[in-house]
C-alpha positions as CSV (number, residue, x, y, z in Angstrom):
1,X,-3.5,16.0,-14.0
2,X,-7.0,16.7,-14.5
3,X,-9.4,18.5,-12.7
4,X,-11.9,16.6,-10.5
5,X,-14.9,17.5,-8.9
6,X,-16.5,16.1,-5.6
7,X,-19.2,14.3,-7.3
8,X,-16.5,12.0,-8.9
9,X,-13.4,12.3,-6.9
10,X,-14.3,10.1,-3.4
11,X,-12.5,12.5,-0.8
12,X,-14.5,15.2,-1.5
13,X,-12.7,17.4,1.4
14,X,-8.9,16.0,0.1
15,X,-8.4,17.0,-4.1
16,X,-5.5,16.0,-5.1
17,X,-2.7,18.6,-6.0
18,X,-1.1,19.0,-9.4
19,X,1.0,15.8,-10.2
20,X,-1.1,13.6,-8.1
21,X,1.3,15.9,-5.4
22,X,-0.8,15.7,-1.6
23,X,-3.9,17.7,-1.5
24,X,-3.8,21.4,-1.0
25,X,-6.0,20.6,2.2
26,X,-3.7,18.1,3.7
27,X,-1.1,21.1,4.0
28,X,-3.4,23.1,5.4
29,X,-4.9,20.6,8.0
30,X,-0.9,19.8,8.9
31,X,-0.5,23.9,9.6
32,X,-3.6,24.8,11.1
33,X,-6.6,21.9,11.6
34,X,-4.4,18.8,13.1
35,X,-7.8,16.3,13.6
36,X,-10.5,18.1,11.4
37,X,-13.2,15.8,10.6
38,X,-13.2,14.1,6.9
39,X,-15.6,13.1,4.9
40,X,-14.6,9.3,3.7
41,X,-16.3,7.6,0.4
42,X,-19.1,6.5,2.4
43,X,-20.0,10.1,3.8
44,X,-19.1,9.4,6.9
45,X,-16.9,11.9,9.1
46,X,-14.3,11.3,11.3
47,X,-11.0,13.6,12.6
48,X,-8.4,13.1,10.6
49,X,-5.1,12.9,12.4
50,X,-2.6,14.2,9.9
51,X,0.6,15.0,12.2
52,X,3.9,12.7,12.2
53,X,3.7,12.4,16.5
54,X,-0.3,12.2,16.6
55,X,-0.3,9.4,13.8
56,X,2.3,7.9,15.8
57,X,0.8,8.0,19.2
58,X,-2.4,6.8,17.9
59,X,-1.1,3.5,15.4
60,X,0.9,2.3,18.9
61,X,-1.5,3.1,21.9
62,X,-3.0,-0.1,23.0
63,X,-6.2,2.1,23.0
64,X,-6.6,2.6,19.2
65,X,-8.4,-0.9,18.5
66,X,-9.2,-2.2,14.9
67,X,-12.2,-3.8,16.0
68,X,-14.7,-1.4,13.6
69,X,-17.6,-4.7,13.3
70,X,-19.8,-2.8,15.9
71,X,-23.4,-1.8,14.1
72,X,-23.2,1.9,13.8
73,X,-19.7,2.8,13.3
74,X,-18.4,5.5,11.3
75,X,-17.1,3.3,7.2
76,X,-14.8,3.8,5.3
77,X,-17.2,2.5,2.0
78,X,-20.1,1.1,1.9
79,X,-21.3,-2.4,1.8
80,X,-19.2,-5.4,2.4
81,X,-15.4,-3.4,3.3
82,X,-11.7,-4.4,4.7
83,X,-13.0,-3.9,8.6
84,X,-16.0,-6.8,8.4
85,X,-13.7,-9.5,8.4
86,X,-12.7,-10.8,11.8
87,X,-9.8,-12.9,10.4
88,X,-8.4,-11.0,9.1
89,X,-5.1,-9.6,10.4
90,X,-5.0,-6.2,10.2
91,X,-8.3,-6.0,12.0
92,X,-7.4,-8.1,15.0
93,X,-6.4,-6.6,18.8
94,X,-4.3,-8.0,21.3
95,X,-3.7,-11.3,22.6
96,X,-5.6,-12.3,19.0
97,X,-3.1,-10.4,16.9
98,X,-0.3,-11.0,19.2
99,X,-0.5,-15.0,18.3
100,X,-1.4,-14.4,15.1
101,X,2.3,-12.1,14.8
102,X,3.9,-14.7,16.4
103,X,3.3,-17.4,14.2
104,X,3.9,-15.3,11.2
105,X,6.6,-13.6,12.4
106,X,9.1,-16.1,10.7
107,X,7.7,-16.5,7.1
108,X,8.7,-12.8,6.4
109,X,12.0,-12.3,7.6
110,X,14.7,-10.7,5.2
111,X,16.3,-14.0,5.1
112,X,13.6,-15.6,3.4
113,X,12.5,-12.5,1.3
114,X,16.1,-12.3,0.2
115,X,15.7,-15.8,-1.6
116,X,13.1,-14.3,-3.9
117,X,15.4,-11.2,-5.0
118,X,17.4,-12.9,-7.8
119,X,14.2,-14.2,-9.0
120,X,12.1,-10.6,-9.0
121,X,15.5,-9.3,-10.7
122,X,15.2,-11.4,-13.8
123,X,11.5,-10.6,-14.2
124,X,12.0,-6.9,-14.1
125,X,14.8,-7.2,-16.8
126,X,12.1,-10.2,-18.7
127,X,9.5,-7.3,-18.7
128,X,11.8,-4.8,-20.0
129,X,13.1,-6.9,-22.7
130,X,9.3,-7.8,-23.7
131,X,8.4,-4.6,-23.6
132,X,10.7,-2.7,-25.9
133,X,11.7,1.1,-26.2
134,X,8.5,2.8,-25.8
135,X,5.8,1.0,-23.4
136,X,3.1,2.0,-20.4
137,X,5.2,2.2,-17.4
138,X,1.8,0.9,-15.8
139,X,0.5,-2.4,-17.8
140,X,3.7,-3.4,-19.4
141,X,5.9,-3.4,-16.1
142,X,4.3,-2.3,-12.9
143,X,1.2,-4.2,-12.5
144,X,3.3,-7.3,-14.5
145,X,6.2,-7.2,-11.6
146,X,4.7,-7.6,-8.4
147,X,1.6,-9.7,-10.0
148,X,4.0,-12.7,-11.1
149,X,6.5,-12.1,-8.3
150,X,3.6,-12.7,-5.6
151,X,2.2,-15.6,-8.0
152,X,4.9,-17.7,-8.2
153,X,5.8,-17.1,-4.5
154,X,2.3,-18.7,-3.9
155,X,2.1,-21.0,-6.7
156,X,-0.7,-19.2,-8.3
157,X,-1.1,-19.9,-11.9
158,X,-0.4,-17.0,-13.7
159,X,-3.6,-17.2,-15.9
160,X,-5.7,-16.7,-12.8
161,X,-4.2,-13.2,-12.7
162,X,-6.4,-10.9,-14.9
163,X,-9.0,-12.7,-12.8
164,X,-8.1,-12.1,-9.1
165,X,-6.8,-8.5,-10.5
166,X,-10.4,-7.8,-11.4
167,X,-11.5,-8.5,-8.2
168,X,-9.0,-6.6,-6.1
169,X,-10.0,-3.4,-8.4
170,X,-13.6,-4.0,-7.1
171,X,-12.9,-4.5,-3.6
172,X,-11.0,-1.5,-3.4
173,X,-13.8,0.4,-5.6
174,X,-15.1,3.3,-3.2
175,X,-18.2,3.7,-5.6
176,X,-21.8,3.2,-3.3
177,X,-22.8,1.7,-6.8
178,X,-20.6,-0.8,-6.7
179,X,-21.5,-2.0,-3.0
180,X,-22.8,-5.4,-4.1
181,X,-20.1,-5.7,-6.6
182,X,-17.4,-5.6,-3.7
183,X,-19.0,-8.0,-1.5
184,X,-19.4,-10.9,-4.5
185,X,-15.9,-9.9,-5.5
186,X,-14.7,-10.4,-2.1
187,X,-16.6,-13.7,-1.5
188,X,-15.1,-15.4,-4.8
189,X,-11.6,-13.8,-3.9
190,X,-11.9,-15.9,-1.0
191,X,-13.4,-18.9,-2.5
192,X,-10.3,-19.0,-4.4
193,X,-7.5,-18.5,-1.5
194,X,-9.6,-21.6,-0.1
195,X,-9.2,-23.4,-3.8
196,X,-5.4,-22.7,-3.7
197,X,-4.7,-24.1,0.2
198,X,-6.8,-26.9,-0.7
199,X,-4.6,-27.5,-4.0
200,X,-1.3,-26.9,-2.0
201,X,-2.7,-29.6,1.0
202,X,-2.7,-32.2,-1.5
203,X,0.6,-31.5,-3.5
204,X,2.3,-30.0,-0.9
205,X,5.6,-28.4,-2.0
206,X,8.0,-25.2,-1.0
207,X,5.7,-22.3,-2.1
208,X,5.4,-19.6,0.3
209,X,1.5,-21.0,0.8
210,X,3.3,-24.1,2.2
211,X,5.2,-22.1,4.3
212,X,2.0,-20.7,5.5
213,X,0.1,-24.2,6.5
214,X,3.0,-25.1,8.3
215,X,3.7,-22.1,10.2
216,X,3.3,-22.4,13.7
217,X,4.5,-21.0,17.5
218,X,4.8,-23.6,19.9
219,X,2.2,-26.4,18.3
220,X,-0.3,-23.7,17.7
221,X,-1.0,-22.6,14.1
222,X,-3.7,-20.3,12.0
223,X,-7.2,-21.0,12.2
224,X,-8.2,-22.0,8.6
225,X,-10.0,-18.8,8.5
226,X,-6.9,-16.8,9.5
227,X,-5.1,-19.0,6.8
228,X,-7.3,-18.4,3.8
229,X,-7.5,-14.4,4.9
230,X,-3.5,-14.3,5.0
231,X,-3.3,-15.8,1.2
232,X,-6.1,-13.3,0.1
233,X,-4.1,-10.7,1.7
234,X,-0.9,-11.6,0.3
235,X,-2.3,-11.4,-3.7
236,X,-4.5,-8.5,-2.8
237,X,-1.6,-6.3,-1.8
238,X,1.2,-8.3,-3.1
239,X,0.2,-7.0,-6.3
240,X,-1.7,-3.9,-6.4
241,X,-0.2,-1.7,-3.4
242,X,3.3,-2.3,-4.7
243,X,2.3,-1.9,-8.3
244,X,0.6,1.2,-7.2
245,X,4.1,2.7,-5.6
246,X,6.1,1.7,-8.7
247,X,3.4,3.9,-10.8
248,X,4.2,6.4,-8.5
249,X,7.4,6.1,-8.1
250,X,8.2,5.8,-11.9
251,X,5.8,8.9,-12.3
252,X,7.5,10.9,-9.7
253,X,11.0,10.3,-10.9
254,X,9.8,11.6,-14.6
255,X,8.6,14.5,-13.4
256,X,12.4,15.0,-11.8
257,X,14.3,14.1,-14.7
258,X,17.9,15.3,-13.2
259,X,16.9,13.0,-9.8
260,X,16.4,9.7,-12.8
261,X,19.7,10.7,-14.0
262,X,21.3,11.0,-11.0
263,X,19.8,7.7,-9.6
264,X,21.1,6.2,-12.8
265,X,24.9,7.1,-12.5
266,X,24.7,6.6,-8.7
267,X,23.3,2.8,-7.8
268,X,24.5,3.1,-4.7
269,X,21.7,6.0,-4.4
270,X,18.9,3.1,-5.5
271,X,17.9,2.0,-1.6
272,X,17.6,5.8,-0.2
273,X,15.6,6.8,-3.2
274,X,13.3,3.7,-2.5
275,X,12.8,4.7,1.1
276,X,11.7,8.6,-0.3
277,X,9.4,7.1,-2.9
278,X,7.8,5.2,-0.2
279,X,7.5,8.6,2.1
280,X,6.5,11.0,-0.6
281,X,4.1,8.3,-2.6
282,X,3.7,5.9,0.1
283,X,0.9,4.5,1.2
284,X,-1.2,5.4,-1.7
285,X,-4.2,6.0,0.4
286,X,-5.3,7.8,3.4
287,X,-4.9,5.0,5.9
288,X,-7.1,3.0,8.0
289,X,-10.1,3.7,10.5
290,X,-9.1,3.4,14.3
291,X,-11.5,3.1,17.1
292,X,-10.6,4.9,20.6
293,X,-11.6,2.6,23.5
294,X,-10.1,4.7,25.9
295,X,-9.2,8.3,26.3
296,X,-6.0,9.3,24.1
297,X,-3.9,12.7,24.9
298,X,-2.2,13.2,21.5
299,X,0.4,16.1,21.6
300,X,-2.4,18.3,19.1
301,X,-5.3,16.7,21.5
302,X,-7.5,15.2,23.4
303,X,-9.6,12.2,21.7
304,X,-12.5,10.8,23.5
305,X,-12.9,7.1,24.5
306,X,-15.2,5.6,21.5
307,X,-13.8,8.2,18.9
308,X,-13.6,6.5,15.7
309,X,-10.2,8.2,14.1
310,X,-8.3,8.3,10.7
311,X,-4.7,8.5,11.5
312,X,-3.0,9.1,8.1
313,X,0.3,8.5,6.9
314,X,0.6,10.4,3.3
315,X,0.0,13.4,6.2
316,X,2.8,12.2,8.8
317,X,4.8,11.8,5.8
318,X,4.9,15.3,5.1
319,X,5.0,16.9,8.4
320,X,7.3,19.3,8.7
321,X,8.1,19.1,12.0
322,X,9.0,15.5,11.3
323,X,10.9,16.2,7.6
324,X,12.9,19.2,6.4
325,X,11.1,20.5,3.0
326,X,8.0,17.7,3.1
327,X,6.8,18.8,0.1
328,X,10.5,18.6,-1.8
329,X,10.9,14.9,-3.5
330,X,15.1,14.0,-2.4
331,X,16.0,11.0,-3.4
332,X,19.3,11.5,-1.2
333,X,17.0,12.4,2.0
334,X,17.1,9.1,3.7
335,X,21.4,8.9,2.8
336,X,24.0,9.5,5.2
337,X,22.5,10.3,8.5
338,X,18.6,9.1,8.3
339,X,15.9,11.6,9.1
340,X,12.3,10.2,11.2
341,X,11.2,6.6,9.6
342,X,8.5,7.4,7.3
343,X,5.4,5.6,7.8
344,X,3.9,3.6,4.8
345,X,4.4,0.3,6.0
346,X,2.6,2.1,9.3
347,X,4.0,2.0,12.8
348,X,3.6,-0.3,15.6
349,X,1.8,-3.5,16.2
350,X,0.5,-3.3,12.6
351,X,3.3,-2.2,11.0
352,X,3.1,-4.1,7.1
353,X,4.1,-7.9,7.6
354,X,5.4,-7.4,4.0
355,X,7.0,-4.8,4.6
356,X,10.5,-6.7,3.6
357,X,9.2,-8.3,0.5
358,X,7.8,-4.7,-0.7
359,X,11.4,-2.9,0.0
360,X,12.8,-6.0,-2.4
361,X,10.1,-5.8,-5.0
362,X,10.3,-2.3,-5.4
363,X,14.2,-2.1,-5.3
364,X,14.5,-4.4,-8.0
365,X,11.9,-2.6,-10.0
366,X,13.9,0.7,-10.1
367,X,17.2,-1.0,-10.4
368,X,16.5,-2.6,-13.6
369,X,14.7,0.6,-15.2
370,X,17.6,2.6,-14.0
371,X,20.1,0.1,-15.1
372,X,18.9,-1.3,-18.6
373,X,16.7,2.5,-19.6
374,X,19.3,5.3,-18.0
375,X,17.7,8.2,-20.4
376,X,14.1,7.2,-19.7
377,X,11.1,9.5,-19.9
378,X,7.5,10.3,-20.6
379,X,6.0,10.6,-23.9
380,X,3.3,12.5,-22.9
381,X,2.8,15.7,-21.0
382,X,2.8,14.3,-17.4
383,X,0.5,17.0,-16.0
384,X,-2.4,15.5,-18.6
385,X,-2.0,12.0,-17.9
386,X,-5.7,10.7,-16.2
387,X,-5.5,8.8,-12.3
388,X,-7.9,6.9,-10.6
389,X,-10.8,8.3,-9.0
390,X,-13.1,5.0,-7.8
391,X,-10.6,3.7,-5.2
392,X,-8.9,3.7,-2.5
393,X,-5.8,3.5,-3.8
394,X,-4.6,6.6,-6.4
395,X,-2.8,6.4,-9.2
396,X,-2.2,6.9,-13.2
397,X,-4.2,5.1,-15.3
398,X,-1.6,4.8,-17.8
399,X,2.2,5.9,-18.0
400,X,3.7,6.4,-21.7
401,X,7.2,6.4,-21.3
402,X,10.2,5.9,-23.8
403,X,13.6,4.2,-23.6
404,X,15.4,5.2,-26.3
């Protein structure tokens, strides 16, 4: 990997370690600085709450609100951001979010999700086929998989995808340069969810958008707002977060040849190696901004009633007073007798509502590269290969690998 400096990397106080491993600091903060302030794309500090039981205690506490619209709160970016919207789900408190949960609740079951795996399967092995021996792990199969999963679950048209990918790479830009970008990328984003619901109203049919408009709790059902957010949502990170974790993944299991191999004589192996990709690479990012709105006694702490805090997961992830060897990739550490649940789908009341359809997506994903390319591996030299540095999610840009 190359070397970055603060003026283009935007954690300046979290480098990455070789092999997009965590940074050097996030070890250091788990041994010795539990809720050290960090410095966030914007500039802004907050404490950073890295360890497994503090990230816990702070994602289910009643008292860590997402409610971050108040004028003079710490960002995450600038300009137009994830915590302006009010609809949107993942920034809503109790009762709101409550209802909201509720009505959802039933559209992402592992029933339904389940319906959808033959149909992910066959793409994986489509995208294999089209892409022959040698391809990039990253735009011939990752950012394909999820993309037309998610589409046709929604009955998106699939040419709308380079389009709506565009504009999720700009909302999730953290570049100040880019501020204006973000917010007209996020208003036409929407524009669109609105287009599609409208579309689906008149032809109504069995997409998962259907499913949506209908869902309901009792008579009540989601605002239109709360409707058009929820479809934005789902293509935002129905394609890039789990895209993003099968780069990863893919990447992680090259650099461990013997643990490919192993994976590919051993199916049985496929759901426990999923559930340490999504620990070691998992969430991507370094979570989301939490305000304190009453005192919180966190087992490294005290935080103070209007605190805002960034509890993070990639940290909790590799505790080590929540995992044996954090820093050791196992993909036989979650069979047998499971350790602590990692947390990149989160914890608590805003633990991933997609959390299911992610676990499918990315379970077919490695089952057909296992399956149809046992002897995979990287053309290149892994530890040159260039990742991301103007978002908030990080990965390889690009991913030679070889079949063959």
């Amino acid at each position: 990997m190359t070397a970055r400096s603060s003026t283009t990397w935007p954690w300046p106080d979290l480098p990455p370690g070789p092999f997009g491993t965590p940074s050097p600091d996030l070890v250091r903060r788990l041994a010795q600085a539990p809720m050290e302030p960090t410095t966030m794309p914007s500039g802004d500090c907050v404490p950073m709450i890295v360890r497994y039981e503090d990230v816990r205690t702070v994602l289910t506490s009643p008292a860590g609100s997402r409610n971050l619209r108040a004028p003079g709160l710490p960002r995450m970016v600038s300009g137009t951001a994830l915590e302006d919207d009010p609809a949107a789900l993942i920034n809503q408190d109790p009762p709101e979010h409550t209802r909201y949960r509720r009505i959802m609740q039933g559209t992402f079951t592992p029933r339904h999700i389940e319906r959808w795996r033959p149909r992910a399967a066959a793409i994986a092995n489509e995208l294999i086929d089209s892409a022959g021996l040698e391809f990039d792990m990253v735009a011939d199969f990752a950012l394909s998989l999820p993309a037309r999963v998610i589409c046709e679950m929604l009955g998106v048209p699939m040419d709308r995808f380079e389009q709506f990918r565009g504009w999720t790479e700009t909302f999730l830009s953290t570049s100040e340069a880019s501020a204006e970008a973000r917010g007209e990328g996020f208003a036409a984003f929407m524009a669109y969810a609105g287009e599609l619901i409208a579309a689906h109203r008149v032809r109504p049919g069995d997409d998962l958008i259907d499913l949506l408009i209908e869902a309901r709790d009792e008579g009540d059902r989601l605002s239109e707002a709360e409707l058009t957010h929820m479809v934005f949502t789902l293509i935002m990170a129905g394609h890039e977060t789990t895209a993003s974790i099968i780069i990863r993944g893919a990447f992680r299991l090259l650099c461990h040849p013997e643990q490919y191999a192993q994976l590919a004589a051993r199916p049985e192996l496929l759901e426990p190696a999923v559930e340490e990709i999504l620990r070691y690479e998992g969430p991507g990012g370094n979570g989301l901004l939490r305000l304190v709105t009453e005192d919180i006694e966190l087992p490294s702490g005290a935080i103070s009633k209007g605190t805002v805090v960034l509890p993070n997961p990639t940290g909790a992830n590799h505790d080590p007073s929540a995992f044996d060897d954090p820093l050791q990739f196992d993909i036989q550490r979650f069979a047998g007798t499971a350790p602590n649940p990692h947390l990149a789908f989160g914890h608590g009341p805003h633990y991933c509502l997609g959390a299911n359809l992610a676990r499918m997506e990315l379970q077919e994903a490695f089952r057909a590269l296992v399956t149809r390319l046992p002897t995979l591996r990287a053309q290149e030299d892994l530890s040159t290969l260039r990742w991301t540095n103007d978002g908030l999610i990080y990965r390889p840009l690009r991913l030679p690998v070889k079949g063959g």
